[in-house]
MIMIDO-988172 format. One record per residue (C-alpha): x negated, y negated, z; residue in one letter. Coordinates in Angstrom, 2 decimals. Each point is the difference from the previous one (the first is absolute). Layout:
BEGIN
+---------+---------+---------+-----+
:       u :       v :       w : res :
+---------+---------+---------+-----+
:       X :       Y :       Z :   A :
...
+---------+---------+---------+-----+
***
This chain:
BEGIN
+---------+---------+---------+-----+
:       u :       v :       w : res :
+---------+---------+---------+-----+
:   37.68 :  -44.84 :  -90.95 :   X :
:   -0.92 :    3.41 :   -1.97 :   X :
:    0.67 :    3.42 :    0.68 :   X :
:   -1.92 :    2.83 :   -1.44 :   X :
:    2.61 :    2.51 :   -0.80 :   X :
:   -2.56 :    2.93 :   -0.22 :   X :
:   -3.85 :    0.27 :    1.33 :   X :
:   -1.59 :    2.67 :    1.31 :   X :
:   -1.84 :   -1.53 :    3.10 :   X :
:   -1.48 :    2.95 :    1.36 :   X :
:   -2.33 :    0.76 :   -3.03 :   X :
:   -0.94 :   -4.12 :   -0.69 :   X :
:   -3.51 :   -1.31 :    1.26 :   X :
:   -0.26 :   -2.25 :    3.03 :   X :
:   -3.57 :    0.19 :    0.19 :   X :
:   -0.06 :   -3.73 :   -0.84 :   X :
:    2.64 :   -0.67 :    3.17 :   X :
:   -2.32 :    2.24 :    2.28 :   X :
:    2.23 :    3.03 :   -0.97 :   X :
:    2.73 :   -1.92 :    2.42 :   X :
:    3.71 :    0.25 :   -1.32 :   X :
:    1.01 :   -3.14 :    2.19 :   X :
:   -3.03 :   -1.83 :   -1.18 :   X :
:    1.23 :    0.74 :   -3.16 :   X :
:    3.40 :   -1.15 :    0.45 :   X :
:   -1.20 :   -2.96 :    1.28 :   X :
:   -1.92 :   -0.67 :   -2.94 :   X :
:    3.46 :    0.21 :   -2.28 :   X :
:    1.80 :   -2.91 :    1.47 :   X :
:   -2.22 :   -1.92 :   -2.26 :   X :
:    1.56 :    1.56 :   -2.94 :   X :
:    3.02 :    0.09 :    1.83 :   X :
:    1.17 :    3.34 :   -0.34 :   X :
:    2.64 :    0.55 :    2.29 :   X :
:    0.71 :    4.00 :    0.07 :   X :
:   -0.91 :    2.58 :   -1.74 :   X :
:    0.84 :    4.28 :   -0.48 :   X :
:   -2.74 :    2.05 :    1.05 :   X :
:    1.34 :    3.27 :   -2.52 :   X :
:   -1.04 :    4.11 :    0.74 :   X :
:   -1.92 :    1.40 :   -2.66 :   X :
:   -1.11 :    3.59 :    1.93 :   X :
:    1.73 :    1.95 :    2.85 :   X :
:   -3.26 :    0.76 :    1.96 :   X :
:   -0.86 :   -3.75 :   -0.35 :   X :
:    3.15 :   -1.44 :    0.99 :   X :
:   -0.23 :   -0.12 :    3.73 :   X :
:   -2.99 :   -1.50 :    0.01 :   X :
:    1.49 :   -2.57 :   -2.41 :   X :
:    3.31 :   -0.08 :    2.35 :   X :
:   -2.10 :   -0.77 :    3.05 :   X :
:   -2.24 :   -2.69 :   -2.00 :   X :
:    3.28 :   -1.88 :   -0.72 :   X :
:    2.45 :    0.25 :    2.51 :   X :
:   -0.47 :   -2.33 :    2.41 :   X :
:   -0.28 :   -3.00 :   -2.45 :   X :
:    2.81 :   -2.08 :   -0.32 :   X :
:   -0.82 :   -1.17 :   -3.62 :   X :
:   -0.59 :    4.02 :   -1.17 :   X :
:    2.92 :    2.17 :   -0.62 :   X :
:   -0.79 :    3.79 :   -1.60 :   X :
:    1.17 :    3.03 :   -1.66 :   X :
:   -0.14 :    3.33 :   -0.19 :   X :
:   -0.60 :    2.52 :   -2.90 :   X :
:   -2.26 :    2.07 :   -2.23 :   X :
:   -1.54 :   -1.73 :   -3.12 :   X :
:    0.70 :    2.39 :   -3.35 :   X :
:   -3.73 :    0.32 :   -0.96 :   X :
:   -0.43 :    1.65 :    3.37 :   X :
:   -1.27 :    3.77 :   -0.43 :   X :
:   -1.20 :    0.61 :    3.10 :   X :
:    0.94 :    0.14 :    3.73 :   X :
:    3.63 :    0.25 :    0.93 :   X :
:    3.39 :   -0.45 :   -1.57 :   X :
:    2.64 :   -0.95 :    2.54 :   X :
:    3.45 :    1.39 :   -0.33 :   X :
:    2.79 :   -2.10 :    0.03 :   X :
:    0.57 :    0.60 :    3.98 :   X :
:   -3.56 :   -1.00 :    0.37 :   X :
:    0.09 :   -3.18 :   -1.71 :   X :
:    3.69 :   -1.08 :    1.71 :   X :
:   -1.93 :    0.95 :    3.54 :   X :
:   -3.17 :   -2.48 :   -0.87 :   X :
:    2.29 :   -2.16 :   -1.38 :   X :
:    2.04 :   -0.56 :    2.88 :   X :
:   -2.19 :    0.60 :    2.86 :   X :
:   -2.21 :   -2.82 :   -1.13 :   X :
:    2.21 :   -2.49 :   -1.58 :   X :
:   -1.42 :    0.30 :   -3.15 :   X :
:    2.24 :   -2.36 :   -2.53 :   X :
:   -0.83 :    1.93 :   -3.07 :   X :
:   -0.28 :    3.18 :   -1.71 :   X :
:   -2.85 :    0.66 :   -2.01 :   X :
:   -1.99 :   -0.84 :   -2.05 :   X :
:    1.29 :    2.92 :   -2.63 :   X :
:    1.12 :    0.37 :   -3.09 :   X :
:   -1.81 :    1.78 :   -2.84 :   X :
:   -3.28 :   -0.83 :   -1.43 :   X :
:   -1.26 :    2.31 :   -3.67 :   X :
:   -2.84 :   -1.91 :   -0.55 :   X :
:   -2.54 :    2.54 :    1.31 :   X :
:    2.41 :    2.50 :    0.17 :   X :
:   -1.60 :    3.15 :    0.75 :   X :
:    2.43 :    3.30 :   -0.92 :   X :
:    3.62 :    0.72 :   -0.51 :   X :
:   -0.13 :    1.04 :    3.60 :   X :
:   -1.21 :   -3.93 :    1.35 :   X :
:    2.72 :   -1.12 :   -2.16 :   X :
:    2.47 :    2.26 :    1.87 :   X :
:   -1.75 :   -1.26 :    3.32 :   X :
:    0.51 :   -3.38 :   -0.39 :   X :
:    3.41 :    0.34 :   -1.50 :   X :
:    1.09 :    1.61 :    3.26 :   X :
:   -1.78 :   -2.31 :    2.11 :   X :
:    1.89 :   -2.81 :   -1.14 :   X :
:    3.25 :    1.35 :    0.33 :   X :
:   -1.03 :    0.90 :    3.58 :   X :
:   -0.94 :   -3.47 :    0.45 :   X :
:    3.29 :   -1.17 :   -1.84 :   X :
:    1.96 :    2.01 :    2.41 :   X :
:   -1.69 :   -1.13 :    3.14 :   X :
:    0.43 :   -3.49 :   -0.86 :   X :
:    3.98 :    0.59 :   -0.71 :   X :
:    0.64 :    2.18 :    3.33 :   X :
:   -2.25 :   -3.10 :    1.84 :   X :
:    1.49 :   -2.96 :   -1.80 :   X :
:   -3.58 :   -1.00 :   -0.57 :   X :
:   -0.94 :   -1.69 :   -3.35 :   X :
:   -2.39 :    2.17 :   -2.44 :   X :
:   -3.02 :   -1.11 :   -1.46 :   X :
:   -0.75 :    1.43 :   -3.09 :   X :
:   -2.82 :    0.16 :   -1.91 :   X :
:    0.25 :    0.70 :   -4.07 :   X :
:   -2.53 :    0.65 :   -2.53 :   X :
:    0.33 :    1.99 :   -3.59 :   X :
:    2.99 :    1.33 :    1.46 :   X :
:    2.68 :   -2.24 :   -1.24 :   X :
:    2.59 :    1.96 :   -1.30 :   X :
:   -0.51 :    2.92 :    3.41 :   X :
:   -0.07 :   -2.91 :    2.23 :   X :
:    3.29 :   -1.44 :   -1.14 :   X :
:    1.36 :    3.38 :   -0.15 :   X :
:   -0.75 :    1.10 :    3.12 :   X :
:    0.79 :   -3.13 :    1.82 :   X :
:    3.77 :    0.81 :   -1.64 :   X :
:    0.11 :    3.40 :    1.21 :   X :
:   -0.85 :   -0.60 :    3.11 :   X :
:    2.35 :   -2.95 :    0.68 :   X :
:   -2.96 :   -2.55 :    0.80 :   X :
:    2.73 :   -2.78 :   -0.20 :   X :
:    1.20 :    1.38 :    3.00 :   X :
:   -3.25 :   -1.16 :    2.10 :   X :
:   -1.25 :   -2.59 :   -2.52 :   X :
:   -3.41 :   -1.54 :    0.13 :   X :
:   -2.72 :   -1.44 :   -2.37 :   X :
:   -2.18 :    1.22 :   -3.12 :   X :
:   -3.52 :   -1.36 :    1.31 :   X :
:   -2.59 :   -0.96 :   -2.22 :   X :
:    1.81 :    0.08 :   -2.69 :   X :
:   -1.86 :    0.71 :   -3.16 :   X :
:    3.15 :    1.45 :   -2.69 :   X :
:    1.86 :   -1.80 :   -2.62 :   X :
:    3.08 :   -1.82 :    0.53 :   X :
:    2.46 :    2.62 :   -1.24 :   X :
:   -0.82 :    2.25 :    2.77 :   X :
:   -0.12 :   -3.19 :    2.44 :   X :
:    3.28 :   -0.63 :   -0.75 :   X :
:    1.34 :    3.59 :    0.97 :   X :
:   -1.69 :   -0.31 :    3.07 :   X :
:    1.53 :   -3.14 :    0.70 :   X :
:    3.49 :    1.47 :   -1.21 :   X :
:   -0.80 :    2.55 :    2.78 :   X :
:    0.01 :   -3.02 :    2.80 :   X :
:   -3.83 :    0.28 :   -0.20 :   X :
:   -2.29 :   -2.70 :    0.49 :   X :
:   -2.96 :   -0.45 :   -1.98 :   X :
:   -3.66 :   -1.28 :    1.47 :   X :
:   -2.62 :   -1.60 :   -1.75 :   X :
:   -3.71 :    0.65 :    0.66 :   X :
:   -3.43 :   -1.94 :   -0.79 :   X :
:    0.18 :    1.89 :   -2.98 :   X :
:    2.69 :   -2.98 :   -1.34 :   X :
:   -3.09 :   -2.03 :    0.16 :   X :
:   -1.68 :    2.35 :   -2.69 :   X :
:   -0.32 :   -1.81 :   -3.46 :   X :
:    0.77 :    3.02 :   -1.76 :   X :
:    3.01 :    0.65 :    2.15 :   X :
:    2.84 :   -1.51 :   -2.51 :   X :
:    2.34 :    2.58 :    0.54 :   X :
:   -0.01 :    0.15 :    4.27 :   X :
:   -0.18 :   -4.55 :   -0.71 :   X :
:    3.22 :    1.18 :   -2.41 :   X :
:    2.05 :    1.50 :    2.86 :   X :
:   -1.25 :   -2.49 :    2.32 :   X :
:    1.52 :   -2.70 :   -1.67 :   X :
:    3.57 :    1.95 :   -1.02 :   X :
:    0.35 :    1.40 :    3.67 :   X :
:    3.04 :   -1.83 :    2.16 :   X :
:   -0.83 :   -2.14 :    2.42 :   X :
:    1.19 :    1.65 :    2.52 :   X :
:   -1.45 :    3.94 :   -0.66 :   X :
:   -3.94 :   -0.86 :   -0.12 :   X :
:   -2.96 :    0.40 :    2.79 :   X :
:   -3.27 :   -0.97 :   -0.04 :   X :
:   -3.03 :    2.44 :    1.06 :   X :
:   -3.37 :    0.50 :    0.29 :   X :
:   -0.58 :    3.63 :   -0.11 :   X :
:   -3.01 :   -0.41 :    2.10 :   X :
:   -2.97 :    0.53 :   -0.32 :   X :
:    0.51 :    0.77 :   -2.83 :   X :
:    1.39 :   -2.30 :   -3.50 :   X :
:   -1.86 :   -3.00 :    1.02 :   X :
:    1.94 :   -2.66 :   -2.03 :   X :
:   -1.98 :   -2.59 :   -2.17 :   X :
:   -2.50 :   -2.03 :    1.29 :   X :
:   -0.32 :    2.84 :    2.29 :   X :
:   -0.12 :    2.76 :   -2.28 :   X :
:   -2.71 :    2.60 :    0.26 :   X :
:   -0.75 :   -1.42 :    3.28 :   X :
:    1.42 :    1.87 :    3.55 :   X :
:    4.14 :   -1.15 :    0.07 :   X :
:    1.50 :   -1.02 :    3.09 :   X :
:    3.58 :   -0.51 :    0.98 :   X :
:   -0.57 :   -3.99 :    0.19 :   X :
:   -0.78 :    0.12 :   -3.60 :   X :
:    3.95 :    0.65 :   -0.70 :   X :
:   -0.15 :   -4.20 :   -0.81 :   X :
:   -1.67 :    0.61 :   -2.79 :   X :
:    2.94 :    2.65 :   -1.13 :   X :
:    2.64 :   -2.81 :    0.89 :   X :
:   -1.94 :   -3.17 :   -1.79 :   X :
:    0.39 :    2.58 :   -3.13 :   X :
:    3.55 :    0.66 :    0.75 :   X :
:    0.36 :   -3.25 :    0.40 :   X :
:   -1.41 :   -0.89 :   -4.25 :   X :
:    1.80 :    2.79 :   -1.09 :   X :
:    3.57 :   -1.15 :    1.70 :   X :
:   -0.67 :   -3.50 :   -0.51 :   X :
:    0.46 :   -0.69 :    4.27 :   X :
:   -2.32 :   -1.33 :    2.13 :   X :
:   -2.36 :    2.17 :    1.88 :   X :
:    2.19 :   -0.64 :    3.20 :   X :
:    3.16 :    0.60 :   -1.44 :   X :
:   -1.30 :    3.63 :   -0.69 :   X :
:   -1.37 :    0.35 :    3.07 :   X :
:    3.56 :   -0.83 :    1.71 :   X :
:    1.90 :    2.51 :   -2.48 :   X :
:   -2.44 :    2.97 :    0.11 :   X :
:   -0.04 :   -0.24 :    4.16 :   X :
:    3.74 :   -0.74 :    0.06 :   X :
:    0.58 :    3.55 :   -2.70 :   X :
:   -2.59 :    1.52 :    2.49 :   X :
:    2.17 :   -0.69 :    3.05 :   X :
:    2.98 :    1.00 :   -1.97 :   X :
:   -1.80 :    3.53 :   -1.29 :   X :
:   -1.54 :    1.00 :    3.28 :   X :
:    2.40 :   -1.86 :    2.36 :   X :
:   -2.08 :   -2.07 :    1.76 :   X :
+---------+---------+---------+-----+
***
């Protein structure tokens, strides 16, 4: 059985299950995915998310404000400890810091702040944190110190960095989750870390809808494509696709205390 440690749910296409979650869902024992985190991107999108989710006993979600967010609003510490808890969210985030299309010095500043909000909610709720990373390495790390992310752990999704910063997130309690994008032929370096990270510190994830993972690539992704993450996992490690299905879930359930 395979969870999907990250999809967003609310933004993937069910036109082909009659835009019907539970038809969906029903559709995934096939592929038998067994769970999976439904993750907050926006603030003014997340109830709508919350209320899409809640009541399914194989969806669990977060809360949080993605970094490339520029516009709507960015919730304060208090706010995010109030969603948090009101609605049983198990997660903080996603956050982190993301310089790929970083705008200014002042959206740098933005999402720097941001995440340490999010790093302190998670702490004073004793919620993991999800963090998202990209071109921000060194900050990342840094920040994550500073902030004494060890004290509310969590997981690097999608992780696309080398294996020297993998290593200080994992030195930081951190675990690390692996996307389609391990899939990716040109993707030696995430297929590096994939391989060198412990058994009992990785995830698997779809990021959906979007990272469809090869022979799905280019196409829509959805969260019952996270197999195809774990049969690649599974080369990689040298396991059998089921044996990586049993570790990821049993790291989920030890991450998100399930």
């Amino acid at each position: 059985m395979f969870i999907d440690s990250h999809c967003h749910l609310d933004r993937v296409d069910l036109a082909p299950y009659s835009n019907d979650l539970d038809e969906y869902l029903e559709a995934t024992k096939a592929d038998l995915l067994d769970h999976m985190l439904c993750v907050s991107i926006d603030w003014e999108a997340y109830p709508a998310m919350r209320d899409l989710v809640e009541n399914q006993a194989k969806i669990s979600f977060s809360v949080g404000v993605h970094p490339n967010e520029t516009e709507g609003h960015d919730p304060s510490v208090g706010e995010l400890i109030e969603a948090a808890t009101r609605d049983n969210a198990i997660a903080i985030g996603e956050t982190g810091l993301d310089y790929y299309r970083l705008e200014d010095q002042a959206h740098l500043s933005c999402q720097q702040q941001r995440f340490r909000n999010h790093i302190s909610a998670a702490k004073q709720t004793n919620k993991p944190i999800i963090i998202h990373t990209r071109d921000a390495k060194e900050d990342t790390i840094a920040l994550m110190k500073e902030e004494s992310a060890a004290e509310a752990g969590g997981v690097l999704h999608c992780f696309t960095e080398d294996w020297e910063m993998a290593k200080k997130a994992l030195d930081l309690g951190f675990y690390i989750s692996f996307s389609g994008i391990v899939t990716f032929k040109n993707a030696k370096q995430v297929q590096e870390v994939a391989q060198k990270v412990p058994q009992d510190r990785f995830l698997i994830e779809t990021d959906s809808p979007y990272l469809a993972p090869v022979p799905m690539r280019g196409k829509p992704n959805y969260p019952n494509y996270v197999k195809y993450v774990a049969q690649k996992m599974a080369e990689l490690r040298g396991l059998s696709v089921g044996k990586v299905a049993d570790i990821s879930a049993a790291n989920y359930d030890s991450l998100f205390n399930r």
